[in-house]
C-alpha positions in Angstrom: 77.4 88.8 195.5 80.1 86.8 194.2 79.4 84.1 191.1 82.6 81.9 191.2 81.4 79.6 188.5 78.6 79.1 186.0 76.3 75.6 185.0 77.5 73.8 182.4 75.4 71.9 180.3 75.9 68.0 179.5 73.9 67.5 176.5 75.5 68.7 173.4 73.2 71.0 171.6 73.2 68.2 168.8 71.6 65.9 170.6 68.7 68.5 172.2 65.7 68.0 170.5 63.1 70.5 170.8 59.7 71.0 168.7 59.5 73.9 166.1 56.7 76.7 166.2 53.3 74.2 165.3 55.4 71.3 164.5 54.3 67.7 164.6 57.8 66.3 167.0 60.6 66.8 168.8 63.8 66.9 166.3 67.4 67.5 166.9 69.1 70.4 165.0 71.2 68.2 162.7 68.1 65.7 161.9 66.2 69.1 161.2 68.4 70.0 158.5 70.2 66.9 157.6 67.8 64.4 158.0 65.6 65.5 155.2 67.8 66.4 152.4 72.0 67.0 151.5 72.9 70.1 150.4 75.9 69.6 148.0 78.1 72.8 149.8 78.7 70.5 152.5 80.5 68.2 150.7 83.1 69.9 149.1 84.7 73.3 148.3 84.9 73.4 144.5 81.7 73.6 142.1 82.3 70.5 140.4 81.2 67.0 139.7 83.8 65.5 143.0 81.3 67.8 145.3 78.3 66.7 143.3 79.0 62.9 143.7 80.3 63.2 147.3 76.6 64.4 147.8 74.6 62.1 145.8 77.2 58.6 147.7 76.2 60.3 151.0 72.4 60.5 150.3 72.7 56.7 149.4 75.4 55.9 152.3 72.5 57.9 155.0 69.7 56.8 153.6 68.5 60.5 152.8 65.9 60.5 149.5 66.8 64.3 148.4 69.9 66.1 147.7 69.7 70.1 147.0 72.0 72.3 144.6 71.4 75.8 145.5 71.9 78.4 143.5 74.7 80.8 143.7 75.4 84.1 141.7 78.1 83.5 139.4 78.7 80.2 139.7 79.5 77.4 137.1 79.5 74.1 138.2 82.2 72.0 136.2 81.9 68.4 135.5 85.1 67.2 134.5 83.5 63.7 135.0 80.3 62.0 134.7 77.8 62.3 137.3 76.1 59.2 139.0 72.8 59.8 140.3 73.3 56.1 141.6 74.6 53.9 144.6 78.3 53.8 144.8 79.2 50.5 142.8 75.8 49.7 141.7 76.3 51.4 138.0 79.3 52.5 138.5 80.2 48.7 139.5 84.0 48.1 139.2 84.5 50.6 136.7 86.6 54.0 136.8 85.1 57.0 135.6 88.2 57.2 133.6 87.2 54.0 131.8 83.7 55.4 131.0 85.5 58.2 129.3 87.2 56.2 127.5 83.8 55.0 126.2 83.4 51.9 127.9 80.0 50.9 129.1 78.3 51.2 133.0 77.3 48.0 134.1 73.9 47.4 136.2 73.2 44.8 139.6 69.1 44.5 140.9 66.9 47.3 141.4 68.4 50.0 143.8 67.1 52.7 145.9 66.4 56.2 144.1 66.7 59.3 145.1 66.2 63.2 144.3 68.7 65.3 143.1 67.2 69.1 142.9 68.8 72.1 142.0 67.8 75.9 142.0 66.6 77.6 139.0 69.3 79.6 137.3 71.7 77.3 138.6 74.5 76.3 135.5 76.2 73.2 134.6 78.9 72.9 132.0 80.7 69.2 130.9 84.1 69.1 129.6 84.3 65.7 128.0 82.4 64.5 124.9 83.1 60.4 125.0 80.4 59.7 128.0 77.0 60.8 129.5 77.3 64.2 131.6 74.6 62.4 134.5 74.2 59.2 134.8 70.4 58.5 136.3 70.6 54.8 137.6 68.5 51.8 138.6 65.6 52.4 140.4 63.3 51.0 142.1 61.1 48.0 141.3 57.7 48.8 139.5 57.0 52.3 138.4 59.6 54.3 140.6 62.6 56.0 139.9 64.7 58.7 139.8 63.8 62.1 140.1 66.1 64.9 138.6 64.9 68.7 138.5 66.4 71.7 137.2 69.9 70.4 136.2 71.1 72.7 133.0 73.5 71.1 131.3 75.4 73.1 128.4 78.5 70.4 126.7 81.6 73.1 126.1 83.0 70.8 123.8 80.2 70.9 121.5 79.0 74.7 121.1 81.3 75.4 117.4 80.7 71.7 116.4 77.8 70.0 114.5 75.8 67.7 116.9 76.4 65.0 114.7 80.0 65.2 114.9 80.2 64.4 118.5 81.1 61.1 119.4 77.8 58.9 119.8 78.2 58.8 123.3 78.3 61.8 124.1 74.8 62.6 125.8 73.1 65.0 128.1 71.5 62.6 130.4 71.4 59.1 130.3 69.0 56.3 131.5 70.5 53.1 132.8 68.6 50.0 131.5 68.0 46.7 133.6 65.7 48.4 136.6 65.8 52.1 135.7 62.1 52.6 135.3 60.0 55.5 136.0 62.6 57.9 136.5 61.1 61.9 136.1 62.9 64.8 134.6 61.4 68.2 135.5 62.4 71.5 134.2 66.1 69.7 132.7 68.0 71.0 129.7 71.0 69.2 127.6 72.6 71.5 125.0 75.3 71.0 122.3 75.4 66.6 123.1 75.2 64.3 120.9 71.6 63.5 122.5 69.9 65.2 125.1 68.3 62.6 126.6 68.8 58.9 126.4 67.2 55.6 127.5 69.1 52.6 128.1 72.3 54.1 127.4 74.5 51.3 128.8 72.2 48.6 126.9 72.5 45.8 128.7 70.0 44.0 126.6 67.7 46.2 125.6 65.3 45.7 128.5 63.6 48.4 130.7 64.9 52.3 131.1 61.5 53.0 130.2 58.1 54.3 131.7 60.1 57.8 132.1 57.9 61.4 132.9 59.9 63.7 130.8 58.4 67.7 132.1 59.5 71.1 130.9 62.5 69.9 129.8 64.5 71.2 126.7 67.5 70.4 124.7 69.2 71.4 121.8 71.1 68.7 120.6 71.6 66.4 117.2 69.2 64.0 118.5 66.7 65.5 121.2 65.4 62.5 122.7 66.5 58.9 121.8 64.6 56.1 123.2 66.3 52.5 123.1 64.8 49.4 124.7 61.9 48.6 126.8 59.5 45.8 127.9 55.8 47.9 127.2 56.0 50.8 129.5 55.5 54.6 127.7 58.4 57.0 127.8 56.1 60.6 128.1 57.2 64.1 127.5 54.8 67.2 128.7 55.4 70.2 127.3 59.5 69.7 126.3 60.9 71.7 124.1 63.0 70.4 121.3 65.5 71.8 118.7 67.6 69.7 117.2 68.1 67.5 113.7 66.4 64.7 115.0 64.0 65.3 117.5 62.7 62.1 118.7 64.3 58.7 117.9 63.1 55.2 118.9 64.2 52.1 118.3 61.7 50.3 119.4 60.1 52.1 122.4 57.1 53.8 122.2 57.2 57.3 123.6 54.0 59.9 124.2 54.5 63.7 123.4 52.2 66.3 124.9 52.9 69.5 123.8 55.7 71.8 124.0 57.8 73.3 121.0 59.9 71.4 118.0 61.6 71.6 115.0 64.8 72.7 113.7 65.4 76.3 112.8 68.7 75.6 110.3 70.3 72.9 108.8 73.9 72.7 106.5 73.4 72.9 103.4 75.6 73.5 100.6 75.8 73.9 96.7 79.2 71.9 95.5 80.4 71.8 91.8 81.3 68.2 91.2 83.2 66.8 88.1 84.1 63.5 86.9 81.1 61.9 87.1 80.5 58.4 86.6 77.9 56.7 85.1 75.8 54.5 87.2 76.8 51.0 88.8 74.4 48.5 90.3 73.7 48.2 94.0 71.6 45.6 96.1 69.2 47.5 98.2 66.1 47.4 100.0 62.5 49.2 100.3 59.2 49.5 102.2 59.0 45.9 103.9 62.0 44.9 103.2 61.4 44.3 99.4 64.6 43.5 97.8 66.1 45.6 94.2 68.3 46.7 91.7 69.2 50.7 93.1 72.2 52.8 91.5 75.5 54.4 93.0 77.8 56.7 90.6 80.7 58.5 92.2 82.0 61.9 91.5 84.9 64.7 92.3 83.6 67.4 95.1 85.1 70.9 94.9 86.3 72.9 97.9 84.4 70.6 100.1 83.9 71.7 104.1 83.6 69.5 107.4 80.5 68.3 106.7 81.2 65.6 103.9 83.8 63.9 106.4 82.8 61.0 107.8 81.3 61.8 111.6 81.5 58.6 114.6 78.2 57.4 114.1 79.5 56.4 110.9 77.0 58.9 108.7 77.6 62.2 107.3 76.1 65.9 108.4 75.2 66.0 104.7 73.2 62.8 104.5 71.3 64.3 101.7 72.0 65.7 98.3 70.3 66.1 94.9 71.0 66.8 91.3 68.3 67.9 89.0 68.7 67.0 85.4 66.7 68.3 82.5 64.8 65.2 81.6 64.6 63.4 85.5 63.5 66.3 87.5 65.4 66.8 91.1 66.6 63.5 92.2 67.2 62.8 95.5 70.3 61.1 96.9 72.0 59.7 100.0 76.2 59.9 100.9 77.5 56.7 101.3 81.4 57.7 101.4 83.6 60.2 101.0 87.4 60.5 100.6 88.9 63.5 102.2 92.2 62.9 100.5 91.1 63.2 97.2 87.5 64.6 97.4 85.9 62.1 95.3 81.9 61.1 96.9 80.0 58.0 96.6 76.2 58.5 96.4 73.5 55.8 96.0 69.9 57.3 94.6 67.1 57.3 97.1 65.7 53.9 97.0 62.1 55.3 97.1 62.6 57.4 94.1 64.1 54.5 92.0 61.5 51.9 93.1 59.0 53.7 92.2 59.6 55.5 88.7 61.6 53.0 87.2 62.4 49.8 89.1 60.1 46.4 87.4 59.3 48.9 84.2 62.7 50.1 82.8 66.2 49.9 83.5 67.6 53.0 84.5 71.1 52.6 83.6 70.2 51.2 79.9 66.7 51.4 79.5 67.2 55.4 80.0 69.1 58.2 79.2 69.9 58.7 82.6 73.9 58.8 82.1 74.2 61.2 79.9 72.1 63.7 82.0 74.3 62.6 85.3 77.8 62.7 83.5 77.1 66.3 82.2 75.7 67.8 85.8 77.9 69.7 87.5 76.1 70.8 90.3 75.5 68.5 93.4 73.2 70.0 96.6 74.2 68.5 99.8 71.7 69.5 102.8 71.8 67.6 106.5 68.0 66.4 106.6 66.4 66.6 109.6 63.3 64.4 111.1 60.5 65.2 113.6 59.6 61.8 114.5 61.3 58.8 114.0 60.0 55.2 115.6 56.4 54.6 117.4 56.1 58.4 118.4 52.3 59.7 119.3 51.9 63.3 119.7 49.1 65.6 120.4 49.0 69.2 120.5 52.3 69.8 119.7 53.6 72.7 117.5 56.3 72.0 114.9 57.7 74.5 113.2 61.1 74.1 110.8 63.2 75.8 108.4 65.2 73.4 107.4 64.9 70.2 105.1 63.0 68.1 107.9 60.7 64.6 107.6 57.6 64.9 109.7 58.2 61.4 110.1 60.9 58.9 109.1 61.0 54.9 109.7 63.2 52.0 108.6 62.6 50.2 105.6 62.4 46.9 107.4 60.4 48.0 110.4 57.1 48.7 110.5 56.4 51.4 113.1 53.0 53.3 114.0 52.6 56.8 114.7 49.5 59.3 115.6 50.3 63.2 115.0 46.9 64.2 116.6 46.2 68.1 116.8 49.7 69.3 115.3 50.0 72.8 114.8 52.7 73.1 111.6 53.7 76.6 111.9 55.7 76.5 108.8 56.0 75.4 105.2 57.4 72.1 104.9 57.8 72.7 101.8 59.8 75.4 102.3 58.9 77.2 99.2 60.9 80.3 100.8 64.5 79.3 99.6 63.2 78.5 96.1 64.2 82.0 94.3 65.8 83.9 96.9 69.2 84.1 95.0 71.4 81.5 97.4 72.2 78.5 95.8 72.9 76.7 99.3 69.3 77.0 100.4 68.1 76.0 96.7 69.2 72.7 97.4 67.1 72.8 100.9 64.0 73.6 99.3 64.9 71.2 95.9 65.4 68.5 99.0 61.9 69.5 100.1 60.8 68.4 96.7 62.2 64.8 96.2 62.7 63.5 99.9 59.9 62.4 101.5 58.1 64.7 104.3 56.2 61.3 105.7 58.1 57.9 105.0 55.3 55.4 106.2 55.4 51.6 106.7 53.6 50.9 109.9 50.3 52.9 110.7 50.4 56.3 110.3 47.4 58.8 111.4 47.5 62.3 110.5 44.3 64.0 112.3 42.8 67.2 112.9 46.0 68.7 112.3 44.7 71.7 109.7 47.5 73.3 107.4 46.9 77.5 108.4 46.6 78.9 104.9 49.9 81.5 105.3 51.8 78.1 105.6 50.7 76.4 102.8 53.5 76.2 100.0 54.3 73.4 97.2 53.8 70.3 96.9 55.7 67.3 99.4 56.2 64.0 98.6 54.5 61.1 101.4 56.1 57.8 100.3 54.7 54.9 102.0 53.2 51.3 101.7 49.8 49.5 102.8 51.4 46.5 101.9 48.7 45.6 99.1 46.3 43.7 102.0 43.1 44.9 104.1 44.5 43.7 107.9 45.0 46.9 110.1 49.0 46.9 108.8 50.6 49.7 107.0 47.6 52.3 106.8 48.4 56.2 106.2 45.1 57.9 107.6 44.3 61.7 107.3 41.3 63.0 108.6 40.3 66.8 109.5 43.4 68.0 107.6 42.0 70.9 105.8 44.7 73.0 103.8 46.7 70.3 103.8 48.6 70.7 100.5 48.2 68.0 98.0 51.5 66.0 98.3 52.6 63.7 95.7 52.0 59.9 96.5 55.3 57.5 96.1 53.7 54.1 96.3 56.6 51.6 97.4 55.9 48.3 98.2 58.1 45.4 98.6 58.3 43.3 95.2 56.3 40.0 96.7 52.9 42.3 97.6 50.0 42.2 95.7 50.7 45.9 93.9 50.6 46.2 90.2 53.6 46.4 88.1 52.7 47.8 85.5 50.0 49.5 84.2 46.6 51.5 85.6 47.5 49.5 88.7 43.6 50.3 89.9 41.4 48.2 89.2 38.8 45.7 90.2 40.6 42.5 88.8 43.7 42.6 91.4 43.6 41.2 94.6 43.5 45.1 96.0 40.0 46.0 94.1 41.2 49.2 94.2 41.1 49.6 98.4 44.9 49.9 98.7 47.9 52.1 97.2 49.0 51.7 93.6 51.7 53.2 91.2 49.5 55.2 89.3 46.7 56.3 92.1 48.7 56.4 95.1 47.8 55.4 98.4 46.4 56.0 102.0 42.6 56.8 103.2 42.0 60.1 103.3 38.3 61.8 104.4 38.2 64.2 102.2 40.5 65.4 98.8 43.6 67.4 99.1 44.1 67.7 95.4 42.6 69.3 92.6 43.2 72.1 89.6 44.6 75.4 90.2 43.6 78.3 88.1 46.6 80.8 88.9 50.1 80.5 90.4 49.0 81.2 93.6 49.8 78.8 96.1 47.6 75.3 96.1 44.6 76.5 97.9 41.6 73.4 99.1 39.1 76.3 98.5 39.7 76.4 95.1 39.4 72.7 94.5 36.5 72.1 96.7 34.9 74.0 94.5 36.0 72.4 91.1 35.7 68.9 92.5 32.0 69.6 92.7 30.5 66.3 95.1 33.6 64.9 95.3 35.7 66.8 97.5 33.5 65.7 100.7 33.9 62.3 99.7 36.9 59.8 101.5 39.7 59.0 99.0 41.7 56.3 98.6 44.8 57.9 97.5 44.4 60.4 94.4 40.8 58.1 93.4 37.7 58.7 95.6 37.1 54.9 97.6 35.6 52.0 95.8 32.9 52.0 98.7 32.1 56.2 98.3 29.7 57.5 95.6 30.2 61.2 95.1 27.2 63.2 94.6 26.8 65.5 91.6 23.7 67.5 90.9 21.9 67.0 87.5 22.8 70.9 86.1 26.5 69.3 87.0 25.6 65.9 84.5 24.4 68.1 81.8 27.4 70.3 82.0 29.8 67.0 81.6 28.1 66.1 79.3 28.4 69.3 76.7 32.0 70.5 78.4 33.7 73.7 78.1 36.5 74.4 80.3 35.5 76.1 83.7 32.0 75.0 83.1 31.6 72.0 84.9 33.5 70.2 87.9 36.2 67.3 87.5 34.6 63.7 87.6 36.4 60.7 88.3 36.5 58.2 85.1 34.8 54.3 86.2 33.6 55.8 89.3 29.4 55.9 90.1 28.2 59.2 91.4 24.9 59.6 92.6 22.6 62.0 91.8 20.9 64.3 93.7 19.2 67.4 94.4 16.1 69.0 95.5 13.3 69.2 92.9 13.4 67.6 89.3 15.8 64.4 88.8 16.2 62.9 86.2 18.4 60.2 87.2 19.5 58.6 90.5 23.4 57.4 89.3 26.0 58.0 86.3 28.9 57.0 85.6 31.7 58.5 83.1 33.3 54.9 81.4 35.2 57.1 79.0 38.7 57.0 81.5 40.1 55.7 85.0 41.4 59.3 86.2 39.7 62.7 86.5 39.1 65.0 83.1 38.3 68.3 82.2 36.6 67.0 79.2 38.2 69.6 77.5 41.9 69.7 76.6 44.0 72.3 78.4 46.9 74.4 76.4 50.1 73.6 77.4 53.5 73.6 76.5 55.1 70.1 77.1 58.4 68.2 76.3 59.7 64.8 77.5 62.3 62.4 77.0 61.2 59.4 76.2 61.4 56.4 78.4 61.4 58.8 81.3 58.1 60.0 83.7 59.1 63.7 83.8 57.3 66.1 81.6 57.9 69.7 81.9 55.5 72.2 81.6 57.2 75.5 80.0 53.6 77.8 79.2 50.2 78.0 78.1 46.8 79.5 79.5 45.9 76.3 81.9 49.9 75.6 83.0 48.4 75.5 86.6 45.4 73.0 86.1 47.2 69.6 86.0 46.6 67.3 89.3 47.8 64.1 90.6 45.1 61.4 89.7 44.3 63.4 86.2 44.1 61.4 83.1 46.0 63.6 80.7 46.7 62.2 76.6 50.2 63.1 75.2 51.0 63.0 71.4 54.8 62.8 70.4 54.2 62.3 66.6 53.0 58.5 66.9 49.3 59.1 68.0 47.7 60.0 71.6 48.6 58.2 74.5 47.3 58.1 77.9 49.0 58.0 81.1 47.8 59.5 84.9 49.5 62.4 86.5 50.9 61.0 89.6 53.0 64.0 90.9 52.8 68.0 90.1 55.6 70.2 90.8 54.5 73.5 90.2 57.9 75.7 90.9 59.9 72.7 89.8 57.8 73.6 86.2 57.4 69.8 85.8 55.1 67.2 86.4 55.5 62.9 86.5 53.2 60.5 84.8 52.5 57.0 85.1 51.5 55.1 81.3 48.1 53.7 81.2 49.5 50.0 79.8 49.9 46.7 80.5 53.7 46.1 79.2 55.5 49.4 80.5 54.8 52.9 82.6 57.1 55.3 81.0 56.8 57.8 78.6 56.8 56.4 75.1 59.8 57.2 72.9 63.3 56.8 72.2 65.3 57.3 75.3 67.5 60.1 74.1 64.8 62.1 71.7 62.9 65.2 73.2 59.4 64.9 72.6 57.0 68.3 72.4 53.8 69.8 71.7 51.7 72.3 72.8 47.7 70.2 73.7 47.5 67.8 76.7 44.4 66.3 75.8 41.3 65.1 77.8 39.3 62.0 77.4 35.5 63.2 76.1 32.8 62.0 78.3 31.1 59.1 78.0 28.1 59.0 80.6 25.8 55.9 81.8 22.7 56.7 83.4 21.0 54.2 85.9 17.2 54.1 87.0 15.1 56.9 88.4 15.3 58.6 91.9 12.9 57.0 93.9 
């Protein structure tokens, strides 16, 4: 048989529908595989940003929620523009993405649909610009709903050679539109070499919404790592992100949630610059803690051979926006770059206004009352470091591991914003100390670890609450400073709490406060006559509430180890401190073998007791007494005094410690005596800085708390002396 002709069909194959094996209904091919999501190779035939957007306007355009960016072997998608993951002219509104490059703002309209943009693992991204945001994430949906971007690796090719900090400011990984943008998630995302990694509210309308954001798996490496800007109450939170950058979280205002994952910074610059023609100091208007205005100093001074990183960056700062000096008499001083002049090398510094607050400001003029000049004009060595920051903002973390070799704040805050933060379960896998650079023969990293020293590793004003976060004893180093201020009232303002901390090193306290709280001056600054009776942060005592003591004598040059001092601090060391002084409302428990030892002392025979403070007595068996109390001080003694070599300059709160069997035993909140010639005088230790060789003291008077002397005479001798007892016994045990 013949066949002449064959059936034709008139449906066209896309318009068949027909049900897949076990499926639900009857679909046509193209809704089957269009319908659900875009795939970005049918919208173009170059990996670049034009095929990326042409796929992200179509998903919009159809209505289709998900857009897919599969991965190919070898292939680099370039984005020569910004992405939008928005409507067409919703962000983008009239505005070119040339004009965004030219670092013009987005503009926003209502709450728009969102969608998800997905891509492969292993799947690269690369931007070629550095003056706008790589991906755009736009308004989306009313209430908690947004945007959902997963996978996207972005790496900035302009920024790989290049400090982060030298980027210009807009130059960011991804970027949060504000006015609707809430809720968006990022899953598995990584920004390298921006500016920031990831930003909220770039386009800052007015600071409202872009927040409420799920940040998971996602890492950057970047000069800021996550900066959070705006938002109406709604938490930014991060699970499990890792971080490495110079400053890893920034807020200005937003609170943001951290939940694990890795952070720090594993290097910073740093560099040791011979400077000449220095000049003496000048008066500056500055601020502190709360806002408190003051007299701080500036000087200027010639750099040699500087590099890059004393020019001036777009944001206006510096990559070195740290430096110090140390000088014989002053110990390592911190201070900040405020300009520099590439033409003829010459840098402006100001001194840390914490520093200068707090040793000298309301007791002694630095610039006339010292002999601070003559020290500065004759150093010739300046250390500039980039410091780094953890936290800086409203920032609540819990379980995450930090872990930094460079000069890095745990925590950092304005001095006219009052900020809280919880670091809950941190595991610090390094010494922030960083004790490792002190003798290791580079002078660049001496100035990270002299940085260490004088810059604060907290900087508290609002609440901070440091808890069970245990130091592990192969990190523990020397000493850092914690400056802060509890603003010299009892609301629930401006509290530093530690509790469960063990082997966390004793840090020095740096009591700032602004000038109209209700600190003292001058003086003790503890006791029960003030307005604080001695529940809040002093000069002399420090501050913060603390649930057990972090400080006490060590016997050798090992390393400060708790062990050691919860055994010398006898009842004490279980007792909750206010700063270096155990709380008003504690009373430490001695036994009576530890009375009777006070009260015949030899060195190493009995335990540190607090001076003014009631202990209780008590022990199994025979009592004799149920309280005592040592009225012959207002700090701890040995009741013995300790060999040491000392010298000072007078009208200074330096003295350096050059020898002597007990070099090792001094401790912030000890009551030492010092003779220069003109009879004993007593003053507190309020800072030990055992590699530094040097301790600072704070004078037990009314009038004044430096050292006593003529500003330019060296003072020395070779006894620090300790107050002898002077126990009061109260009642019987019952």
């Amino acid at each position: 048989m013949t066949i002449t002709s064959f059936p034709i069909a008139t449906t066209p194959f896309s318009s068949s529908a027909f049900k897949a094996t076990n499926g639900l209904v009857d679909r046509t091919d193209p809704d089957r595989w269009g319908k659900d999501q875009i795939n970005v190779l049918d919208y173009g035939s170059t990996y670049d940003d034009v095929t990326i957007q042409a796929a992200i306007d179509a998903a919009f355009n159809l209505d289709i929620s998900r857009v897919r960016i599969p991965y190919h072997p070898g292939a680099l998608w370039t984005l020569n523009n910004p992405v939008f993951q928005d409507p067409p002219g919703n962000l983008r509104g009239s505005l070119t993405s040339a004009q965004l490059l030219a670092g013009q703002t987005a503009s926003t309209t209502n709450h728009g649909p969102y969608i998800s943009v997905e891509a492969d693992w292993r799947t690269r991204f690369t931007s070629t610009f550095n003056t706008a945001p790589a991906w755009w994430v736009g308004t989306g949906g009313a209430g908690a709903a947004g945007h959902h971007v997963k996978g996207i690796s972005l790496i900035n090719s302009t920024g790989v050679s290049v400090n982060g900090k030298a980027l210009p400011t807009n130059c960011t990984g991804f970027a949060i539109a504000s006015e609707g943008s809430v809720g968006a998630v990022f899953e598995g995302c990584s920004a390298q070499n921006f500016y920031a990694g990831f930003r909220t509210a770039q386009n800052d309308m007015n600071g409202s919404l872009g927040e409420g954001n799920k940040f998971l798996y996602c890492t950057t490496g970047s000069y800021i790592g996550f900066w959070f800007y705006g938002g109406s109450g709604l938490v930014n939170t991060l699970f499990h992100c890792n971080v490495g950058a110079i400053r890893n979280f920034v807020s200005a205002g937003a609170d943001y949630l951290v939940i694990g994952g890795e952070h720090g910074a594993s290097q910073s610059a740093r560099k040791a610059c011979t400077m000449s023609s220095v000049s003496t100091l000048s008066t500056l208007a500055d601020t502190v803690a709360g806002g408190g205005s003051f007299t701080n100093f500036t000087f200027t001074a010639t750099i040699s051979s500087p590099d890059v990183n004393w020019n001036v960056c777009p944001d206006g700062g510096f990559v070195y926006n740290s430096a110090t000096i140390k000088l014989a008499s002053f110990g390592v001083v911190p201070l900040v770059l405020t300009a520099f002049n590439q033409g003829t090398g010459v840098a402006t510094f100001k001194i840390w206004p914490g520093w200068t607050w707090y040793h000298y400001n309301q007791e002694v003029a630095l610039d006339t009352g010292t002999d601070f000049n003559t020290e500065l004009q004759a150093c010739t060595t300046v250390y500039a470091v980039e410091r780094c920051t953890y936290a800086e903002g409203p920032g609540h973390f819990i379980g995450t591991h930090y872990e930094s070799q460079a000069l890095m704040a745990l925590h950092d805050a304005p001095d006219t914003t009052a900020y809280d933060a919880t670091f809950e379960n941190l595991r610090i896998n390094s010494d922030p100390a960083n004790s490792q650079y002190d003798n290791n023969g580079n002078a660049d990293d001496l100035g990270v670890f002299y940085g260490s020293q004088a810059f604060p590793w907290i900087r508290q004003i609002g609440n901070i609450r440091l808890i069970n976060s245990p130091m592990p004893s192969s990190k523990v180093g020397e000493h850092v400073v914690i400056e802060g201020s509890d603003f010299g009232n009892d609301s629930d303002t401006g509290r530093l709490i530690v509790e469960n901390c063990r082997g966390l090193f004793h840090p020095n306290l740096r009591y700032v406060s602004g000038p109209g709280s209700s600190y003292l001056p001058v003086g003790v600054g503890y006791n029960d006559s003030t307005v604080s009776k001695g529940q809040f942060g002093t000069k002399a005592f420090g501050f913060g509430e603390w649930d057990r003591t972090v400080w006490g004598p060590s016997v050798n040059a090992n390393p400060p180890d708790t062990l050691i001092y919860d055994v010398r601090a006898g009842g004490t060391s279980t007792t909750r401190y206010c700063g270096y002084r155990p709380n008003p409302g504690e009373m430490p428990r001695l036994t009576v073998a530890d009375v009777t030892a006070i009260a015949s002392p030899s060195l190493n025979a009995q335990p540190t007791m607090c001076g003014g403070m009631m202990h209780q007595v008590s022990q199994i068996g025979s009592q004799l007494w149920a309280l005592v109390k040592d009225n012959g001080g207002d700090g701890f003694s040995y009741y013995a005094d300790l060999t040491i070599s000392w010298s000072y300059k007078g009208q200074t709160q330096v003295v350096n410690l050059t020898g002597g069997t007990h070099i090792y035993y001094p401790f912030a909140g000890l009551e030492i005596g010092l003779d220069n010639g003109g009879g004993v005088v007593w003053y507190i230790v309020t800072g030990y800085y055992r590699k530094l060789g040097y301790m600072t003291v704070y004078r037990e008077s009314t009038t004044a708390s430096v050292l006593v002397g003529t500003k330019t005479v060296t003072y020395t001798g070779t006894v620090i002396k300790q107050r002898a007892p002077s126990l009061q016994h109260y009642g019987a045990p019952v």
